[in-house]
Structures are given as C-alpha cells and as structure tokens.
C-alpha positions in Angstrom: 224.1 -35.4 154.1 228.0 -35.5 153.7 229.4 -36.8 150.7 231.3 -40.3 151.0 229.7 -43.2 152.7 228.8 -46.6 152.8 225.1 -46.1 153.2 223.2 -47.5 156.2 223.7 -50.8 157.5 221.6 -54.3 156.5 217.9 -54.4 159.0 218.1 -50.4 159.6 214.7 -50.3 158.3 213.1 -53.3 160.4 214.9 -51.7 163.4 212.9 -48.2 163.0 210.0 -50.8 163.5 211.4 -52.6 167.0 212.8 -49.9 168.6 211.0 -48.2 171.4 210.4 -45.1 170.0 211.8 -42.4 173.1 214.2 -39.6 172.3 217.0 -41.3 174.2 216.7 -44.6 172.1 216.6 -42.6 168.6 219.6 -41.1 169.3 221.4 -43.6 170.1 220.7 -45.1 167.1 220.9 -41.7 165.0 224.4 -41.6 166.7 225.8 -44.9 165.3 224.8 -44.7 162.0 227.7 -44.8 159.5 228.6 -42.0 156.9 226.1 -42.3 154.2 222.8 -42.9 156.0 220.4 -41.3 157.9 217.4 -41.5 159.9 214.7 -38.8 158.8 211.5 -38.8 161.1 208.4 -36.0 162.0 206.9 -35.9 165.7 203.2 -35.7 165.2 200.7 -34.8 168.2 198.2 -37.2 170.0 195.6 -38.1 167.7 197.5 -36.9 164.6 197.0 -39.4 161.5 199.7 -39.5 158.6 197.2 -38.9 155.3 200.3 -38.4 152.6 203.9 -38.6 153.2 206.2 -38.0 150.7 210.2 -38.7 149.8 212.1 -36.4 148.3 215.5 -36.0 148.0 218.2 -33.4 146.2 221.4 -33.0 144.7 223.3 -29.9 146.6 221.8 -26.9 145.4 219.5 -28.0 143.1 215.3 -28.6 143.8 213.8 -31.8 145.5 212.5 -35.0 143.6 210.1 -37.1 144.6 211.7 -40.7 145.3 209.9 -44.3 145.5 210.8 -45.4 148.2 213.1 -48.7 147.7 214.1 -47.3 144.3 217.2 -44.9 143.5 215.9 -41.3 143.7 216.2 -39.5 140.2 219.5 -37.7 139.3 220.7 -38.2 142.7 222.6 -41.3 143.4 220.9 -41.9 146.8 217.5 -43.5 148.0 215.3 -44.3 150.5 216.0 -48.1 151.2 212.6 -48.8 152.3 208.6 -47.5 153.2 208.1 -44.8 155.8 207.3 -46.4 159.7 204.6 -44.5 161.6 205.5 -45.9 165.4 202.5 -44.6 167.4 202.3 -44.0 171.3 200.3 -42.2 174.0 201.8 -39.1 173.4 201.5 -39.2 169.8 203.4 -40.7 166.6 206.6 -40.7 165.0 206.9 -41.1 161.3 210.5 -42.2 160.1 212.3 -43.3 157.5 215.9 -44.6 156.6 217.9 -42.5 154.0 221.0 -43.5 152.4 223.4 -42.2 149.8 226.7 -43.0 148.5 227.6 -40.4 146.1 230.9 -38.4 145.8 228.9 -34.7 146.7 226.7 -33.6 149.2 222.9 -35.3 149.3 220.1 -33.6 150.6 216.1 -35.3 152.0 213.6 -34.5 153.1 210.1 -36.5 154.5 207.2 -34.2 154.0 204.2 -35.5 156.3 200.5 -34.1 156.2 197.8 -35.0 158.6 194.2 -35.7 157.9 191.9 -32.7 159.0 
C-alpha cells in the first residue's frame, strides 16, 4: 500500500458484509476507496470452508506480523479495522477483510486463508 492516506472510510467493514459479492460489485468498491485502505479478499472453491485465517501485515522490506484484527498491527502503524467476512455463494466463498494504514512509508498485508481437509 502507498504511503500517505486517510485510511478507509467509517462502515467499510459492515459494507464487505451487504454487498453482493460479484466481481463487478468488488471493484467498484475496491476502486473508490481512498489512499490508505484497502480491501484484501481470497476466492475459495464450492464447498471450501475457512479453518484459520490469519492477518498479517509489514513494514516495506521487513517480515510479516501477525495483527489482531481491530488492534494496531505491531511496529507498523497500520491495522486491520475489523474481523475477516466469509460471504458465501453457489459458486463458492469469498473471504475479505478491510485494511488501512496511515503511515508516512509504504505498508504491506497480507490475509493468509487455509481450508479444512
């Protein structure tokens, strides 16, 4: 994520739960989102069920943290404003999450999702 930034805007998180989730309507919203936040989010097949997803997030060039999500992520000046969404449909699921920042330097995240066998 770019440095700079206001972070993402008041109800991002309870939108990622009322939006219908099709690949026109996520970018639309990935599209207006300010400087400073993001939408992360992992397609997951039919049948497919989330067992551990984690939040992680990195200062540039440096390793990945976990983060809690609604806490500031350590050493980073950024965080994950609220729990992951898992939007499910007929073709399978969507797991997102908002991610915001509004430090001076470069952010990186990252939402690491595994499946139960």
């Amino acid at each position: 994520m770019a440095a700079g930034g206001n972070g993402c805007p008041a109800g991002l998180a309870a939108r990622l739960t009322l939006v219908p989730v099709t690949e026109k309507n996520l970018r639309t919203m990935l599209e207006s989102l300010p400087t400073g936040c993001a939408v992360l989010g992992v397609a997951l097949p039919a049948g497919a069920v989330p067992a551990r997803v984690a939040l992680e997030a990195a200062v540039e060039g440096a390793e990945f943290v976990s983060c809690p999500a609604g806490q500031a992520c350590p050493e980073t000046g950024s965080f994950f404003a609220a729990e992951p969404v898992t939007r499910r449909g007929a073709a399978g699921s969507f797991v997102l999450v908002a991610f915001q920042s509004v430090a001076e330097s470069a952010r990186r995240a990252a939402l690491v999702v595994e499946t139960a066998p």
